[in-house]
TIRO-2110 file (N, C-alpha, C; in Angstrom, 1 decimal):
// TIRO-2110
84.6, -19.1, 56.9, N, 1, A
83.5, -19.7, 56.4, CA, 1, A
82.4, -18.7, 56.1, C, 1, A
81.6, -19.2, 54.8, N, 2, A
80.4, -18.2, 54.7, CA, 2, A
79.4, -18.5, 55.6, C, 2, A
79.0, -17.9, 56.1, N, 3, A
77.2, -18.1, 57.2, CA, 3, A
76.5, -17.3, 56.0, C, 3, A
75.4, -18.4, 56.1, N, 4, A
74.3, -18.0, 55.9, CA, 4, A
73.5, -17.4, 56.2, C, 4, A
72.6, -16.1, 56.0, N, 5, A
72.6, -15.5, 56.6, CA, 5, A
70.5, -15.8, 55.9, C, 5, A
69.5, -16.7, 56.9, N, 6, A
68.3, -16.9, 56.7, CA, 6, A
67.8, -15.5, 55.9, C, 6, A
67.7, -15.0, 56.8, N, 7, A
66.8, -13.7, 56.2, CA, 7, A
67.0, -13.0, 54.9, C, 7, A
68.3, -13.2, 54.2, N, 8, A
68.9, -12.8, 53.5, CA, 8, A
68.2, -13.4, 52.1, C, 8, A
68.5, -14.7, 52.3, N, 9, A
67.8, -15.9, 51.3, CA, 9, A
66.5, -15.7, 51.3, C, 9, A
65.7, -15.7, 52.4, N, 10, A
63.8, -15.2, 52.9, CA, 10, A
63.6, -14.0, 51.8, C, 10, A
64.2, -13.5, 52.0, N, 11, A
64.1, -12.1, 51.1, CA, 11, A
64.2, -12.2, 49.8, C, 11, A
65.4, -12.7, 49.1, N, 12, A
65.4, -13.3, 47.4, CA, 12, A
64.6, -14.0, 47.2, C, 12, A
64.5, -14.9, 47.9, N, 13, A
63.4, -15.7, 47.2, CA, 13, A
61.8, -15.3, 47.5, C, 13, A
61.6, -13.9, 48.2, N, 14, A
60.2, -13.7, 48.1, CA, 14, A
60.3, -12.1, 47.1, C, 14, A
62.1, -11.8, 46.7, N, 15, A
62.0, -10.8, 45.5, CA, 15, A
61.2, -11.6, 44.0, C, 15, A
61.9, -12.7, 44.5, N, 16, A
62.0, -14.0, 42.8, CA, 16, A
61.0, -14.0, 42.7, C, 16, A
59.9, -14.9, 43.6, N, 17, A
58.6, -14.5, 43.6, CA, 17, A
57.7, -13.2, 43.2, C, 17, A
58.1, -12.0, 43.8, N, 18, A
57.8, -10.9, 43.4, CA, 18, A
58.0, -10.6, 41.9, C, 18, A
59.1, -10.9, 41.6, N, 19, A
59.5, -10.9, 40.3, CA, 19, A
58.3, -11.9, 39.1, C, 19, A
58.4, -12.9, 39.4, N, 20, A
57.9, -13.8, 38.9, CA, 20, A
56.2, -13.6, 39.4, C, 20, A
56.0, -13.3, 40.1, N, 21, A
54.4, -12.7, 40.3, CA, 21, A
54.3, -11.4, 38.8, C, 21, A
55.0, -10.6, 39.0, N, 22, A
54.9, -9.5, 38.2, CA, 22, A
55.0, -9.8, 36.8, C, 22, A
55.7, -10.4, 36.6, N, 23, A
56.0, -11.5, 35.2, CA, 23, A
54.6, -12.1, 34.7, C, 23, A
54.2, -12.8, 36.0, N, 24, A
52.8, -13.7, 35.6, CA, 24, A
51.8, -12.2, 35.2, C, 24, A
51.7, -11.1, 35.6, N, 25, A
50.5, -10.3, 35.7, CA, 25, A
50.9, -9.2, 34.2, C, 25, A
51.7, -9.5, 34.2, N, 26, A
52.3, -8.8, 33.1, CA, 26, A
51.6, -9.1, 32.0, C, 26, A
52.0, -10.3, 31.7, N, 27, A
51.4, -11.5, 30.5, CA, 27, A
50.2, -11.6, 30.5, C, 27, A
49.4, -11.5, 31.7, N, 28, A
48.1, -11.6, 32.1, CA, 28, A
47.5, -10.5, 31.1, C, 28, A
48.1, -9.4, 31.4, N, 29, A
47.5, -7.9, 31.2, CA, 29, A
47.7, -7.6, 29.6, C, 29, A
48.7, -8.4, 29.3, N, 30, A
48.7, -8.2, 27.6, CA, 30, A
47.6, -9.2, 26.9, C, 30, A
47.6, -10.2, 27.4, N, 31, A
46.8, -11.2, 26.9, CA, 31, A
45.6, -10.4, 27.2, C, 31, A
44.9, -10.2, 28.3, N, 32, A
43.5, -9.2, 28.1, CA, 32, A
43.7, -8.3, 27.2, C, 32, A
44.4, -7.3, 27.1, N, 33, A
44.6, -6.3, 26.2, CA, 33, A
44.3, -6.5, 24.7, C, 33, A
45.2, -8.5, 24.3, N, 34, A
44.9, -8.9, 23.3, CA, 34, A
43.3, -9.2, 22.6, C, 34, A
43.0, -9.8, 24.1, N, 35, A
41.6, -10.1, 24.0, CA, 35, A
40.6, -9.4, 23.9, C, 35, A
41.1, -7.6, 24.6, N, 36, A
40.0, -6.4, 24.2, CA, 36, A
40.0, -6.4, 23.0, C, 36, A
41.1, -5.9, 22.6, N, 37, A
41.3, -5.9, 21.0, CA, 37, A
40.4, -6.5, 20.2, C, 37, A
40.1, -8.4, 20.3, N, 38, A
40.2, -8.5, 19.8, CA, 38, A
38.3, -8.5, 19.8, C, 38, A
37.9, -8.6, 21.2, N, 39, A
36.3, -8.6, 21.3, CA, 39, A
35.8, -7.1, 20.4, C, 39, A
36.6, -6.0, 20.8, N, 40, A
36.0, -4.4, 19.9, CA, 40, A
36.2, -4.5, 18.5, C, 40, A
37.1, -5.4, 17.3, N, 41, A
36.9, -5.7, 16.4, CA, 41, A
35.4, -6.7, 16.2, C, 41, A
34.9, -7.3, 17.0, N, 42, A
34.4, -8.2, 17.1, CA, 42, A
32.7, -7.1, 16.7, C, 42, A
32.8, -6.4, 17.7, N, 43, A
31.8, -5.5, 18.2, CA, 43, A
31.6, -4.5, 17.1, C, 43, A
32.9, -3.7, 16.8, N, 44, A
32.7, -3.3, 15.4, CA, 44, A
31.9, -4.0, 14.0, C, 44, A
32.5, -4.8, 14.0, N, 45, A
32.1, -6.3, 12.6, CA, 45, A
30.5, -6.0, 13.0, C, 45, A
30.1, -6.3, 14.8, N, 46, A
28.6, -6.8, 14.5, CA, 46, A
27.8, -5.6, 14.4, C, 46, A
28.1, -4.1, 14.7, N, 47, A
27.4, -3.3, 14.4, CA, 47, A
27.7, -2.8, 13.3, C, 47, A
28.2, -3.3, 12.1, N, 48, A
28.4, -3.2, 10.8, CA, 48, A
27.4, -4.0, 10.4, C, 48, A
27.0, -5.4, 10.7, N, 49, A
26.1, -5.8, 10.4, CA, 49, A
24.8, -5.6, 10.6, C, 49, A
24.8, -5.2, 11.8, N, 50, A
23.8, -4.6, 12.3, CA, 50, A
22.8, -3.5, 11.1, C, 50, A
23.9, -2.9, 10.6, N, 51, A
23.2, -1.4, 10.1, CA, 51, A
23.1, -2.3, 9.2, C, 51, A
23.6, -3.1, 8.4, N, 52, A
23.0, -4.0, 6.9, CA, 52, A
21.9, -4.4, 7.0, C, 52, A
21.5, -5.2, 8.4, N, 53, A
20.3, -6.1, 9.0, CA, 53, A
19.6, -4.8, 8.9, C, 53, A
19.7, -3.9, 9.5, N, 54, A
18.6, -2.7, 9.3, CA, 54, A
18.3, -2.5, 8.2, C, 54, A
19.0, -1.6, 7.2, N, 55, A
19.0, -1.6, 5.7, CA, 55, A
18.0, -2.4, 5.0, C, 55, A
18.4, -4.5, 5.5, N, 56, A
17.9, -5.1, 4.2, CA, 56, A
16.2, -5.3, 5.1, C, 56, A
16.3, -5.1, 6.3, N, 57, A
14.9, -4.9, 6.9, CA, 57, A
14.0, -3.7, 6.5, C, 57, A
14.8, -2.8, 6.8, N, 58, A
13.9, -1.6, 6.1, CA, 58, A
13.5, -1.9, 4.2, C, 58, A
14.5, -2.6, 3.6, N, 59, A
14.2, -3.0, 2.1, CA, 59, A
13.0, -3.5, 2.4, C, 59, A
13.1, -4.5, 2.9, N, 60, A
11.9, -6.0, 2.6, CA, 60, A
10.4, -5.2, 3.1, C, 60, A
10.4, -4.5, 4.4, N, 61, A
9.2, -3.6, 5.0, CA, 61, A
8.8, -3.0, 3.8, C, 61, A
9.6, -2.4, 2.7, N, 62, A
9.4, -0.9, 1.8, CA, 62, A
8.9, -1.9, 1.0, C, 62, A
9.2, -3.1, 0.5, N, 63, A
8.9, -4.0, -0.9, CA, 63, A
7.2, -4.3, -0.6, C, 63, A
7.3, -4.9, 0.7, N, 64, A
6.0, -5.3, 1.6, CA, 64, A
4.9, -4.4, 1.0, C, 64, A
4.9, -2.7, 1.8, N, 65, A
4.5, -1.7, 1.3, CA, 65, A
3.7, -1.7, 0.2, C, 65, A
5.4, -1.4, -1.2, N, 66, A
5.2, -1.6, -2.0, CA, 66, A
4.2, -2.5, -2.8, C, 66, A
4.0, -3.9, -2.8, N, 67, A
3.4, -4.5, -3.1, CA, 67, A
1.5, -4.5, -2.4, C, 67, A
1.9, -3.8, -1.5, N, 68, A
0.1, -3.5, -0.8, CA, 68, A
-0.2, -2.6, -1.8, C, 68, A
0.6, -1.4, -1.7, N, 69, A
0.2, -0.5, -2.6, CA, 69, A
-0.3, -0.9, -4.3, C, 69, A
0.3, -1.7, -4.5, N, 70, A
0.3, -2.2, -5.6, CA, 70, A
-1.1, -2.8, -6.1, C, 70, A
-1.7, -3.8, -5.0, N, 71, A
-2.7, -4.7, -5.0, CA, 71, A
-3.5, -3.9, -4.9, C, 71, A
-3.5, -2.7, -4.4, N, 72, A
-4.7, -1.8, -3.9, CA, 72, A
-4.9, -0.9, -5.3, C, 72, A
-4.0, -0.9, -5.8, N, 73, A
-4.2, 0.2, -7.2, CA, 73, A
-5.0, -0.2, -8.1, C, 73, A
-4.1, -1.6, -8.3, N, 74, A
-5.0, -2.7, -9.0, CA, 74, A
-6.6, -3.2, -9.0, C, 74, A
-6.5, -3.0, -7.6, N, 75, A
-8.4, -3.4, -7.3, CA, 75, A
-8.6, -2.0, -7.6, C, 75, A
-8.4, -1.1, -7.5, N, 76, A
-9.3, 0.7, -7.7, CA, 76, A
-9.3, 0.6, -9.2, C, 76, A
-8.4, 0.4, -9.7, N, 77, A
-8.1, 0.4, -11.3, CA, 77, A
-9.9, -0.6, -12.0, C, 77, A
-9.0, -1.7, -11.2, N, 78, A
-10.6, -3.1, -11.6, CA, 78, A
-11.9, -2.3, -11.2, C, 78, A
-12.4, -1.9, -10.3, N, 79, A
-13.5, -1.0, -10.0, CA, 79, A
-13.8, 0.4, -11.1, C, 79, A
-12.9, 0.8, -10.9, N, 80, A
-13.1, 2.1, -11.6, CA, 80, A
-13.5, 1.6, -13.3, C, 80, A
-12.9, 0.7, -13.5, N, 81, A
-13.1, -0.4, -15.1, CA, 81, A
-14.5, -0.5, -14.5, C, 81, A
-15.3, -1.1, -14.1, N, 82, A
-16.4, -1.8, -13.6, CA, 82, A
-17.7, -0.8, -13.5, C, 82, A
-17.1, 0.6, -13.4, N, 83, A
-18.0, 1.7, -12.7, CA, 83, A
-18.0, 2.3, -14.0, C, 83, A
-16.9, 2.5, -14.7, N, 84, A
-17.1, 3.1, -16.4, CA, 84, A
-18.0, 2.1, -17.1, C, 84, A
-17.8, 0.7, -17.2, N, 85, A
-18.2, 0.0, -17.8, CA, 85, A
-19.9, 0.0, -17.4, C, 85, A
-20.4, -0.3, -16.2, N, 86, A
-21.9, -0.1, -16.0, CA, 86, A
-22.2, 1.3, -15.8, C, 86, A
-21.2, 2.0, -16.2, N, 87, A
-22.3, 3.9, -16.7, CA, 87, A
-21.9, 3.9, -18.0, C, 87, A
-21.2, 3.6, -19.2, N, 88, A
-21.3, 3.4, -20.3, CA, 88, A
-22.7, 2.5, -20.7, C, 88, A
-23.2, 1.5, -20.2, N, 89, A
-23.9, 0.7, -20.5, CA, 89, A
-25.3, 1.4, -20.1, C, 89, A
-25.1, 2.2, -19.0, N, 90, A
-26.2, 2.9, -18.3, CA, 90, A
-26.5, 4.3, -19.2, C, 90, A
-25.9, 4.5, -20.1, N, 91, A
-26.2, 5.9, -21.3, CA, 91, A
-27.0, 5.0, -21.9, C, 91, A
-26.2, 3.3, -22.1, N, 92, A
-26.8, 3.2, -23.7, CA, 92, A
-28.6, 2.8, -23.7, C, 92, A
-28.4, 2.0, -22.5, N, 93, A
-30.0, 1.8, -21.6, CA, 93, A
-30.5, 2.4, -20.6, C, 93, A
-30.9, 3.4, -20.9, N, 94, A
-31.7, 4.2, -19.3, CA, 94, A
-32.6, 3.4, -18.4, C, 94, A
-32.3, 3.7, -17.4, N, 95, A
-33.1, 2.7, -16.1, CA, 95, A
-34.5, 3.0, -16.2, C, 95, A
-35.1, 4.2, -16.5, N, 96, A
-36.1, 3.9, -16.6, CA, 96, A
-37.3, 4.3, -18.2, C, 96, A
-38.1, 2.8, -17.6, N, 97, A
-38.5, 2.2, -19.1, CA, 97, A
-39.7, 2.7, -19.3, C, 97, A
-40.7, 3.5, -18.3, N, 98, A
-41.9, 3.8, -18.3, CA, 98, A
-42.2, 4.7, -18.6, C, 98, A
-43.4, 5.5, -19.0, N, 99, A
-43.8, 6.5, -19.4, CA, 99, A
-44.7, 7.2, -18.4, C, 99, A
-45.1, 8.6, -18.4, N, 100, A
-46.4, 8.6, -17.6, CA, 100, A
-47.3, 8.5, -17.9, C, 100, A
-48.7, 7.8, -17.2, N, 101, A
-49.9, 7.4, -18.0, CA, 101, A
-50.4, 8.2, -19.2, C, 101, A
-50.2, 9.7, -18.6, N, 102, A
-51.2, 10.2, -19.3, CA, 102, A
-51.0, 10.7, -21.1, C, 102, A
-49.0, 10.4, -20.5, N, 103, A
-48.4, 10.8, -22.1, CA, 103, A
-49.0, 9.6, -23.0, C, 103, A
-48.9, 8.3, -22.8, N, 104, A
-49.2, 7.0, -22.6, CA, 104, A
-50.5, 7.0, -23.7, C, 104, A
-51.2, 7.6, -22.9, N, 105, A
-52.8, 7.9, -23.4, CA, 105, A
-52.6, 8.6, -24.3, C, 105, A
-52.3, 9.8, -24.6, N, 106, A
-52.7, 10.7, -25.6, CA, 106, A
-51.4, 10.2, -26.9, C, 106, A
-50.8, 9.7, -26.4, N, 107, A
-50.0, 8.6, -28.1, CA, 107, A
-51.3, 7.3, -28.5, C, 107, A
-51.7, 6.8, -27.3, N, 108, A
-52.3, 5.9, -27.9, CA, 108, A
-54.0, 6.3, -28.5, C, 108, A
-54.6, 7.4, -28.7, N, 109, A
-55.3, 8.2, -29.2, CA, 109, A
-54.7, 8.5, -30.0, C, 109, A
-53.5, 9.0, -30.3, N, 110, A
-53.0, 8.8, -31.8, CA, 110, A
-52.4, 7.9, -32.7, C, 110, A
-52.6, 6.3, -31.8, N, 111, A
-52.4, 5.1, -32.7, CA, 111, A
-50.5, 5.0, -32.5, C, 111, A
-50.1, 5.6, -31.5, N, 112, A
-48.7, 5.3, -31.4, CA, 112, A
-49.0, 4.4, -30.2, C, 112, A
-48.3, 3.0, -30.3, N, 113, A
-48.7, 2.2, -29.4, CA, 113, A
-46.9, 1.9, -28.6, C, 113, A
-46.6, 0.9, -28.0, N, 114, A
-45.1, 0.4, -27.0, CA, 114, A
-44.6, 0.3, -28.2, C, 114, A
-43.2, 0.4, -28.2, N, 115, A
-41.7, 0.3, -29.1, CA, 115, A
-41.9, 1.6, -29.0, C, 115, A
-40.6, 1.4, -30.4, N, 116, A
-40.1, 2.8, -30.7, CA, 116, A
-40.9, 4.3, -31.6, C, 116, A
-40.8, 4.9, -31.4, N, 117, A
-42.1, 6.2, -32.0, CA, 117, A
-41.4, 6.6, -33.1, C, 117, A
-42.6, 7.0, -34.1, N, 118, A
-41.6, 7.6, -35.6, CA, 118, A
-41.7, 8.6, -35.1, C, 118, A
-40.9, 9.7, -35.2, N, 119, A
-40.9, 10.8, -34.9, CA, 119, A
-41.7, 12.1, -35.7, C, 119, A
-42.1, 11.9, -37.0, N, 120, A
-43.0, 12.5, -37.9, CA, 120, A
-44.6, 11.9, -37.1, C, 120, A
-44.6, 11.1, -36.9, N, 121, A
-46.0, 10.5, -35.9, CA, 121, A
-45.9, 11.1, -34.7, C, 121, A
-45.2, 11.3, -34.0, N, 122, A
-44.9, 12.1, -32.7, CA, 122, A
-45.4, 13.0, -32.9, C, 122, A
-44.7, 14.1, -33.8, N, 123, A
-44.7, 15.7, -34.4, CA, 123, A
-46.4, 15.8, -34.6, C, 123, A
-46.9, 14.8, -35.5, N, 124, A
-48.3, 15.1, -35.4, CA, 124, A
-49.3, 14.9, -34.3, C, 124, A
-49.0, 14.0, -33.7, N, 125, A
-49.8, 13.8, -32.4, CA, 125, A
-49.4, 14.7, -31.2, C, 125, A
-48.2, 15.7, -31.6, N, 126, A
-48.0, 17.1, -30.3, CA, 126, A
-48.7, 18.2, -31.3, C, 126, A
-48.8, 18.2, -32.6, N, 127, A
-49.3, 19.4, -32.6, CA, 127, A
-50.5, 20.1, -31.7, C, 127, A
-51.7, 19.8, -31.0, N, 128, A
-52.3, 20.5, -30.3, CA, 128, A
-52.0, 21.3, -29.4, C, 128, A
-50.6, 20.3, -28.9, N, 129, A
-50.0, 21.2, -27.5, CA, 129, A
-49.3, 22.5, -27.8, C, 129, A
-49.1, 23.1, -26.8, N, 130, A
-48.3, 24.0, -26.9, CA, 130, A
-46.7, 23.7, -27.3, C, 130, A
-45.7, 24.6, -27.0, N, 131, A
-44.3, 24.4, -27.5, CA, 131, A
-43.3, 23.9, -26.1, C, 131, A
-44.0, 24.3, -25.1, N, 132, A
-43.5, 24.1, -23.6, CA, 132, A
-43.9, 22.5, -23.7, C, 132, A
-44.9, 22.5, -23.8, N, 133, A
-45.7, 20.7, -23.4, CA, 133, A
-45.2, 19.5, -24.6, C, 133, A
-44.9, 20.1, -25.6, N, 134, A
-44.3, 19.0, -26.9, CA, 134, A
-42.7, 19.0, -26.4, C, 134, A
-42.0, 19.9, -25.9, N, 135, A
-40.6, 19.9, -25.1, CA, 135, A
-40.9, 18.8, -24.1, C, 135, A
-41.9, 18.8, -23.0, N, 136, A
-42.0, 18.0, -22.1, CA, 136, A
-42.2, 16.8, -22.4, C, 136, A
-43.5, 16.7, -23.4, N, 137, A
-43.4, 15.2, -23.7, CA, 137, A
-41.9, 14.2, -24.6, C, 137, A
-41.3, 15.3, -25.4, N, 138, A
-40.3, 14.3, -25.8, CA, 138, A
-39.4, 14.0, -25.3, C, 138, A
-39.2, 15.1, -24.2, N, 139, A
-38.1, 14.8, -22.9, CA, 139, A
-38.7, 13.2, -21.9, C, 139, A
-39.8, 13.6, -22.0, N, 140, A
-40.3, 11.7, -20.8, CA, 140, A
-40.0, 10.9, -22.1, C, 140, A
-40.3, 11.2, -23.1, N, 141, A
-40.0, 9.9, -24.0, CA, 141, A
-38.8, 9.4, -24.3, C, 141, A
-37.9, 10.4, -24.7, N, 142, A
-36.4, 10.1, -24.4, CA, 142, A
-35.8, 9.8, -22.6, C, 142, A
-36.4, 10.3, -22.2, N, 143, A
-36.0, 9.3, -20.8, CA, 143, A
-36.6, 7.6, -20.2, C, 143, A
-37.6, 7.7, -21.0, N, 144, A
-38.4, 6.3, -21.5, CA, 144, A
-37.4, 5.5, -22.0, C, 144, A
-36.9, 6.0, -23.5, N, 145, A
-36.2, 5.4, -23.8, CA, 145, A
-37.1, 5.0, -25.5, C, 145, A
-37.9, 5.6, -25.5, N, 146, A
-39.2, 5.2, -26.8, CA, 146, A
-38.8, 6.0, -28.0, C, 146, A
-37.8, 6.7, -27.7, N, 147, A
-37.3, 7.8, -28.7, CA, 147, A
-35.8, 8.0, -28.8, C, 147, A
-34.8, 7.8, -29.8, N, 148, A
-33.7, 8.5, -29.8, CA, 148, A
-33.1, 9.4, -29.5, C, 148, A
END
């Protein structure tokens, strides 16, 4: 007769086990393996996007920029229009309209009265002065603005 021999059987069946442990860890370890795999594709993909998300961020920031820059040129442009246009306007009319009294006086002893001066009427009413003082008065007059 065979005897069974306990310990014998105790043993197989805690190799099978062993076996079948190793088996289970086996699978375990591929399946993670699968699943590293599959998370560092994962990881790759998102820092690919990543640099795109940078890219179209750094775009939209530069457009941003761009466009301030833009607005800002445009108002210097509009000003600088605005600053030609009232100093153009400022040749054609001098700011100041007055005379000094005393030039004032010695035209109106020669019957030159406000507006504009003939200039042959001028010439006769400087002749007493000298050549220095007929420079000065036609210079206040054309800064007046009573003369051409």
């Amino acid at each position: 007769m065979l005897e069974r021999n306990p310990e014998k059987e105790e043993r197989k069946d805690m190799e099978q086990g062993e076996k079948n442990i190793v088996e289970r860890l086996e699978a375990t370890a591929a399946a993670l393996e699968k699943a590293l795999s599959v998370l560092e594709e994962r990881v790759a993909g998102a820092a690919a996007l990543s640099g795109d998300v940078e890219r179209i961020t750094a775009t939209v920031e530069q457009s941003r920029r761009e466009a301030e820059l833009a607005e800002k040129l445009a108002a210097a442009e509009r000003e600088l229009g605005e600053v030609k246009a009232a100093s153009a306007q400022n040749a054609l009319n001098p700011l100041r309209r007055t005379m000094p009294a005393a030039t004032a006086e010695m035209l109106a002893k020669h019957g030159i009265g406000e507006g504009p001066v003939d200039v042959r009427a001028l010439d006769a009413a400087l002749s007493g002065l000298s050549l220095e003082q007929r420079i000065a008065v036609k210079t206040q007059l054309l800064r007046a603005g009573a003369i051409a």
